[in-house]
mmCIF file as gemmi writes it, N, C-alpha and C atoms, coordinates in Angstrom:
data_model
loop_
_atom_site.group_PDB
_atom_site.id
_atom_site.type_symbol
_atom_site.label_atom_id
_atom_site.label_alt_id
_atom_site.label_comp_id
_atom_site.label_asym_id
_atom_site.label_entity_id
_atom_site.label_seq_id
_atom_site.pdbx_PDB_ins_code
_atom_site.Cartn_x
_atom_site.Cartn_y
_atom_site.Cartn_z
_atom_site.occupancy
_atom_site.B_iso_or_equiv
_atom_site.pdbx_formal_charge
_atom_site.auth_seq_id
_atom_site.auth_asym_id
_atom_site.pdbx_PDB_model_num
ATOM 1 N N . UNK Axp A 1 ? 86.486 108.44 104.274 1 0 ? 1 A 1
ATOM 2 C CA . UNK Axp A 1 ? 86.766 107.284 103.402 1 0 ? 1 A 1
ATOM 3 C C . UNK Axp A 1 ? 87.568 107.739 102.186 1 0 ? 1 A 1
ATOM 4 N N . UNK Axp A 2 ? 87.353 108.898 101.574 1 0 ? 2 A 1
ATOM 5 C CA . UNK Axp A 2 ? 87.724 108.986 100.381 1 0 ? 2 A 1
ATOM 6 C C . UNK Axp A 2 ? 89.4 109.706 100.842 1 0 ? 2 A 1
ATOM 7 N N . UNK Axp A 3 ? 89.492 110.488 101.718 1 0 ? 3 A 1
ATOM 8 C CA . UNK Axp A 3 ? 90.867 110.724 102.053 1 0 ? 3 A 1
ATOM 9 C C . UNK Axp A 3 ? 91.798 109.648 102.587 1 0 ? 3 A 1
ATOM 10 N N . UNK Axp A 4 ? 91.387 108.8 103.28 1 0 ? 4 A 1
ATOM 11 C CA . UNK Axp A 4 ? 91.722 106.905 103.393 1 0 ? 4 A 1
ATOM 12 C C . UNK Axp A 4 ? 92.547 106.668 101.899 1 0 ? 4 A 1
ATOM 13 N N . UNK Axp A 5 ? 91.352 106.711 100.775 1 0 ? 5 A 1
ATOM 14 C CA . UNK Axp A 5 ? 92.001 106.789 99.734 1 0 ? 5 A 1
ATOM 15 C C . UNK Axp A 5 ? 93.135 107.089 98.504 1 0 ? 5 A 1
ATOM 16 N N . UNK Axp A 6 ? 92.858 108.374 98.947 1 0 ? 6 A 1
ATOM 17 C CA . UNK Axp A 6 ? 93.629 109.324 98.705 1 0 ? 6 A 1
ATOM 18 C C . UNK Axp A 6 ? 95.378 109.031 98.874 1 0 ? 6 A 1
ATOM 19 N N . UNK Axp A 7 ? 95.131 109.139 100.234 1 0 ? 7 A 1
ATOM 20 C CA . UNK Axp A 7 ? 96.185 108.48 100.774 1 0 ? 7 A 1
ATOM 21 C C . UNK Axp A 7 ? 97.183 107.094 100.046 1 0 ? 7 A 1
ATOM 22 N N . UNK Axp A 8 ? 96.059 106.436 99.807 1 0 ? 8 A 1
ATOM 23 C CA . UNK Axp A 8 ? 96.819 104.915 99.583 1 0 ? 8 A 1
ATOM 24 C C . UNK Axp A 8 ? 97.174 104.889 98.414 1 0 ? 8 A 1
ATOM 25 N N . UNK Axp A 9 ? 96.577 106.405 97.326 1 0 ? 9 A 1
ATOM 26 C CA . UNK Axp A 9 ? 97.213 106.53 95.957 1 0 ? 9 A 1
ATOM 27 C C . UNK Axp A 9 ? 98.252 107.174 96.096 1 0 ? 9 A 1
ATOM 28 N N . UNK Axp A 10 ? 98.692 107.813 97.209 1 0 ? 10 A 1
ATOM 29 C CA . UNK Axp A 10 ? 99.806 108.357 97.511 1 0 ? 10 A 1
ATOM 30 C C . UNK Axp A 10 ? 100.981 107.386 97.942 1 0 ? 10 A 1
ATOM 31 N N . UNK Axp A 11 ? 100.742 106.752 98.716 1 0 ? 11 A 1
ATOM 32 C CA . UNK Axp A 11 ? 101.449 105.916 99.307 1 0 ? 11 A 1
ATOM 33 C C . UNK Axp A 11 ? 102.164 104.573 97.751 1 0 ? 11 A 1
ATOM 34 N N . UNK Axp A 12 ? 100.857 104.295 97.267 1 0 ? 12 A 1
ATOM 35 C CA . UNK Axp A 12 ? 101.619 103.234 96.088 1 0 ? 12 A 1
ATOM 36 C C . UNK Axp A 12 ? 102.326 103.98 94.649 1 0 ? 12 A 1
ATOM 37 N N . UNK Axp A 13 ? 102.437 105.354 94.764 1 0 ? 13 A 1
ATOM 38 C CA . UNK Axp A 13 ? 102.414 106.184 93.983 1 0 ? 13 A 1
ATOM 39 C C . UNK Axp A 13 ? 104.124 106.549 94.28 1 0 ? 13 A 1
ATOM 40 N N . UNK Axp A 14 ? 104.399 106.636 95.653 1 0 ? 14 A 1
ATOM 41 C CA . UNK Axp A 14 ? 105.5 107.135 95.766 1 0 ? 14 A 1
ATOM 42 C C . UNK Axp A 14 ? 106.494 106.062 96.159 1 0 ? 14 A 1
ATOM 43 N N . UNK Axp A 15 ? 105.732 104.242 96.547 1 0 ? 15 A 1
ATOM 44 C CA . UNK Axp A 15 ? 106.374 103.319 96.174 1 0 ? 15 A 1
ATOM 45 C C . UNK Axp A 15 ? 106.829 103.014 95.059 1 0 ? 15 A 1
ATOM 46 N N . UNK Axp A 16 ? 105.947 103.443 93.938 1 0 ? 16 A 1
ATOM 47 C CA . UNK Axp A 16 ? 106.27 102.958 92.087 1 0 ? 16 A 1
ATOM 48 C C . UNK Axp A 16 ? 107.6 103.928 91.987 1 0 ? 16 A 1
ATOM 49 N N . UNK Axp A 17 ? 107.668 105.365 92.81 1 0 ? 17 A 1
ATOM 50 C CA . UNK Axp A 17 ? 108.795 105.787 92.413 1 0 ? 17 A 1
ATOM 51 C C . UNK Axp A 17 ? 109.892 105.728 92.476 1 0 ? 17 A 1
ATOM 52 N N . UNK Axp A 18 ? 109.804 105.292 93.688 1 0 ? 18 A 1
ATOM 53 C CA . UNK Axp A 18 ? 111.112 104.594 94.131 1 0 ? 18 A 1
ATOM 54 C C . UNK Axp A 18 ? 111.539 103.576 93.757 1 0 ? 18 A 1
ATOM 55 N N . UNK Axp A 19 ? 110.553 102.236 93.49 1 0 ? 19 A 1
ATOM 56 C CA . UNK Axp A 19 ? 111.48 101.35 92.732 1 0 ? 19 A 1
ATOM 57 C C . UNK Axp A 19 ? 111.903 101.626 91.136 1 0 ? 19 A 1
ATOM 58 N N . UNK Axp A 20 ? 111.176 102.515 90.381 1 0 ? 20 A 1
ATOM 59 C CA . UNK Axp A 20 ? 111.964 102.852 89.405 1 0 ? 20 A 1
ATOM 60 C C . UNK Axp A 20 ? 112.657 103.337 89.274 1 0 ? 20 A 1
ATOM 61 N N . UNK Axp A 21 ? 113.046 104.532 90.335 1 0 ? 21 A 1
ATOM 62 C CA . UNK Axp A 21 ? 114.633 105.079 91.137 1 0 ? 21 A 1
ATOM 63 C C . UNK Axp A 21 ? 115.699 104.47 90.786 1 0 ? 21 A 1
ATOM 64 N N . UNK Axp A 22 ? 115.331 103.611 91.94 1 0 ? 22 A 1
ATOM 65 C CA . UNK Axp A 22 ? 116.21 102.348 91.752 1 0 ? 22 A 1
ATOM 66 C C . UNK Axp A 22 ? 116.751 101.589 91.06 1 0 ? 22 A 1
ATOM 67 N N . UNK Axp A 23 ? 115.628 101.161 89.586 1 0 ? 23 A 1
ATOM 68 C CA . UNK Axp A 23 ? 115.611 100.293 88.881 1 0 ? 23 A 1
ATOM 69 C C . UNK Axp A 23 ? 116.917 100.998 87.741 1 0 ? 23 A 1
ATOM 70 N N . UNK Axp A 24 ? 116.724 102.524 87.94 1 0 ? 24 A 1
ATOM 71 C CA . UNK Axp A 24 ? 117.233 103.752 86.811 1 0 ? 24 A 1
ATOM 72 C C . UNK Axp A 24 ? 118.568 103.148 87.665 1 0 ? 24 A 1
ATOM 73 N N . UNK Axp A 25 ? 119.201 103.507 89.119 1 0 ? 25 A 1
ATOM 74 C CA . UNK Axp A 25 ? 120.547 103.589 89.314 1 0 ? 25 A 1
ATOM 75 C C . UNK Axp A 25 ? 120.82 102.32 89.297 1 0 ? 25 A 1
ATOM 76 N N . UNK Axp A 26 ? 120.091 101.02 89.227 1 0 ? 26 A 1
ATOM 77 C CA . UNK Axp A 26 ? 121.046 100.074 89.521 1 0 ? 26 A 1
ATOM 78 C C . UNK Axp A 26 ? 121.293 99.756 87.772 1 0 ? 26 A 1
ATOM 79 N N . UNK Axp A 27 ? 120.51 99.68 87.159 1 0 ? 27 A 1
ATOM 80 C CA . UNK Axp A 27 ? 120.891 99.75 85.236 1 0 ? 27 A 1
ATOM 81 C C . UNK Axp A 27 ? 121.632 100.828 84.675 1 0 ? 27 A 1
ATOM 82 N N . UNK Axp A 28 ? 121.931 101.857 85.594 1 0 ? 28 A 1
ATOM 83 C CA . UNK Axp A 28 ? 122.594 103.196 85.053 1 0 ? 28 A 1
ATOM 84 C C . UNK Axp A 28 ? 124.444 102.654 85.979 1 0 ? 28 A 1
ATOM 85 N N . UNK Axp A 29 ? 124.053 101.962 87.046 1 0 ? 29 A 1
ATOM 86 C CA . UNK Axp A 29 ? 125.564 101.514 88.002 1 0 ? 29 A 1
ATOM 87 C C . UNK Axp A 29 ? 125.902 100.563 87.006 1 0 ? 29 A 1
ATOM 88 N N . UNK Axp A 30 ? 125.203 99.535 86.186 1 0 ? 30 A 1
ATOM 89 C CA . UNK Axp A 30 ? 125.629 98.248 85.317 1 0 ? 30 A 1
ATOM 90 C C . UNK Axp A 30 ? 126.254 98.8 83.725 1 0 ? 30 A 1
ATOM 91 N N . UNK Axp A 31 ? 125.758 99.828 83.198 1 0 ? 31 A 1
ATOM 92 C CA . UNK Axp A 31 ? 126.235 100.602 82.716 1 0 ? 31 A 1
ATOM 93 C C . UNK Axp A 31 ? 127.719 101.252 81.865 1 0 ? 31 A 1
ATOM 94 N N . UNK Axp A 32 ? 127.721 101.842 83.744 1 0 ? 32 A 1
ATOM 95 C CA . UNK Axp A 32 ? 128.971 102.312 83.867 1 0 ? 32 A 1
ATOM 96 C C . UNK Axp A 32 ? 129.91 101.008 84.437 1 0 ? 32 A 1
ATOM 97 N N . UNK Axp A 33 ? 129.708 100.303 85.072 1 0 ? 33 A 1
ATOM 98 C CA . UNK Axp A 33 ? 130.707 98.913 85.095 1 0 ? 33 A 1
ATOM 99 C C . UNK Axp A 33 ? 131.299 98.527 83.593 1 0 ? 33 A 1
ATOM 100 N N . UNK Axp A 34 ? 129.837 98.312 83.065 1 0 ? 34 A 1
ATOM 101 C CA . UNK Axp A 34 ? 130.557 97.897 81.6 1 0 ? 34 A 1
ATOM 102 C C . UNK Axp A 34 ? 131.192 98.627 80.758 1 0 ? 34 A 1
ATOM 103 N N . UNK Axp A 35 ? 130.853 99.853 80.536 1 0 ? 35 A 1
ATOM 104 C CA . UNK Axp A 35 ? 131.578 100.858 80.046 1 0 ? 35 A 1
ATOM 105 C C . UNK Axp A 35 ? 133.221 101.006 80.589 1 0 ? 35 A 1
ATOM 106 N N . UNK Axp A 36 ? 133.207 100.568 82.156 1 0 ? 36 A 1
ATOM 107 C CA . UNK Axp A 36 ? 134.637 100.749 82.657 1 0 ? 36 A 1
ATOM 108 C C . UNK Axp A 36 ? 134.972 99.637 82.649 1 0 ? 36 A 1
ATOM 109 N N . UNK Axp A 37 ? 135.02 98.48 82.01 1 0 ? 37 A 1
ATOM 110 C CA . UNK Axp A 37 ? 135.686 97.1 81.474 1 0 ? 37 A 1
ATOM 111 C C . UNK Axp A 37 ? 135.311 95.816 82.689 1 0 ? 37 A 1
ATOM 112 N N . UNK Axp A 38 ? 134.346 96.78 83.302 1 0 ? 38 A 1
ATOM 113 C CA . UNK Axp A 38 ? 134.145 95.371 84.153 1 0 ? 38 A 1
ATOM 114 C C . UNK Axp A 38 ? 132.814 94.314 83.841 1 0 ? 38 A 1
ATOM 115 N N . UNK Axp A 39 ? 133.178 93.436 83.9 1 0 ? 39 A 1
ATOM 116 C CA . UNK Axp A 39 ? 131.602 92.105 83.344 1 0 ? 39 A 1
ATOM 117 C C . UNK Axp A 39 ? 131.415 91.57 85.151 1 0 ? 39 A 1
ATOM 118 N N . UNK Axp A 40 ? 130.238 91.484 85.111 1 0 ? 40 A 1
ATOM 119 C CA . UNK Axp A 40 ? 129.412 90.827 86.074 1 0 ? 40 A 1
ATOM 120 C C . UNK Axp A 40 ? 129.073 89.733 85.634 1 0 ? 40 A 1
């Protein structure tokens, strides 16, 4: 049971990282758009 656990802190642990990954390149890609004269 407790390795069950374990597990599922792993699993939502390395989901949180990835969407803040993400969250970093897609605000770090908007960024550099604006910096290079482009508006969205």
């Amino acid at each position: 049971m407790k390795q069950t656990g374990v597990r599922l802190l792993w699993m939502v642990a390395l989901w949180g990282a990835s969407v803040l990954a993400l969250t970093a390149v897609g605000m770090g890609f908007r960024l550099l758009m604006t910096a290079a004269g482009f508006k969205s």
